[in-house]
N, C-alpha and C positions, 0 to 999 in steps of 0.2 A: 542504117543504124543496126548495131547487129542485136540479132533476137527479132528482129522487125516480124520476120515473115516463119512462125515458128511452127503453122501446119507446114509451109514448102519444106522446110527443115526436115521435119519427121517422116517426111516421105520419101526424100533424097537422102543419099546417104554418101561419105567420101569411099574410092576403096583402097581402103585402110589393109586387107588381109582376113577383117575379124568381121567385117558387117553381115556376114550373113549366120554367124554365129553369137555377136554381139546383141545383150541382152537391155542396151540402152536403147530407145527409140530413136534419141537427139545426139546426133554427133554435135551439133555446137555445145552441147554438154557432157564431151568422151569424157569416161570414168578410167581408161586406161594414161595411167602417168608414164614417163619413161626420164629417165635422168640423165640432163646434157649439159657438162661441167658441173656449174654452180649454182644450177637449178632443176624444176622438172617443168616439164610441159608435156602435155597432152599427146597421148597417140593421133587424135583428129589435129592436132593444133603440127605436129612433126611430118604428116605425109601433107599437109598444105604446103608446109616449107618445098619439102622435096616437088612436089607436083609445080608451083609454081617458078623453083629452080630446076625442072629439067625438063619442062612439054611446051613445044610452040604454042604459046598462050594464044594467037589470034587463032589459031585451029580448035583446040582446046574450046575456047570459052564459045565459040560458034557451035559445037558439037553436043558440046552439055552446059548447058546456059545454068539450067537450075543448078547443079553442081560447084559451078563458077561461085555463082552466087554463094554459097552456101562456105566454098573453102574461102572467097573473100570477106564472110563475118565473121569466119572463126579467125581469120588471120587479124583482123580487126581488134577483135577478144583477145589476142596475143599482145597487140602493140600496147592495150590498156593497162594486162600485166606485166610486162618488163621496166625495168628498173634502170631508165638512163642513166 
């Protein structure tokens, strides 16, 4: 359930570009938007996209589990906001 595990959250982070300058503790809650068509979505919610469309996921989630984790309940939080 996302938000389930919200210390592991706070202490992994995605890497986004900005985390180590980013002033949010929660990437399940990135405050950076970015605009894709005819909507916006999240800086944390856009490199899940990317990370999960371009890294051998079975390497990937063996390597950074917690991280896994963390971009599969943001992606989660994503499918709850779009609009079939």
């Amino acid at each position: 359930m996302p938000g389930e595990n919200l210390n592991d959250m706070r202490n992994n982070r995605i890497q986004c570009g900005y985390e180590d300058e980013c002033e949010s503790l929660d990437c399940f809650n990135c405050p950076k938007m970015i605009d894709v068509k005819a909507d916006r979505i999240t800086l944390a919610e856009a490199i899940c996209i990317e990370d999960f469309a371009d890294v051998d996921l079975d390497m990937w989630g063996k390597e950074n589990i917690k991280r896994r984790d963390l971009s599969q309940d943001i992606m989660k939080k994503l499918l709850t906001r779009l609009d079939w």
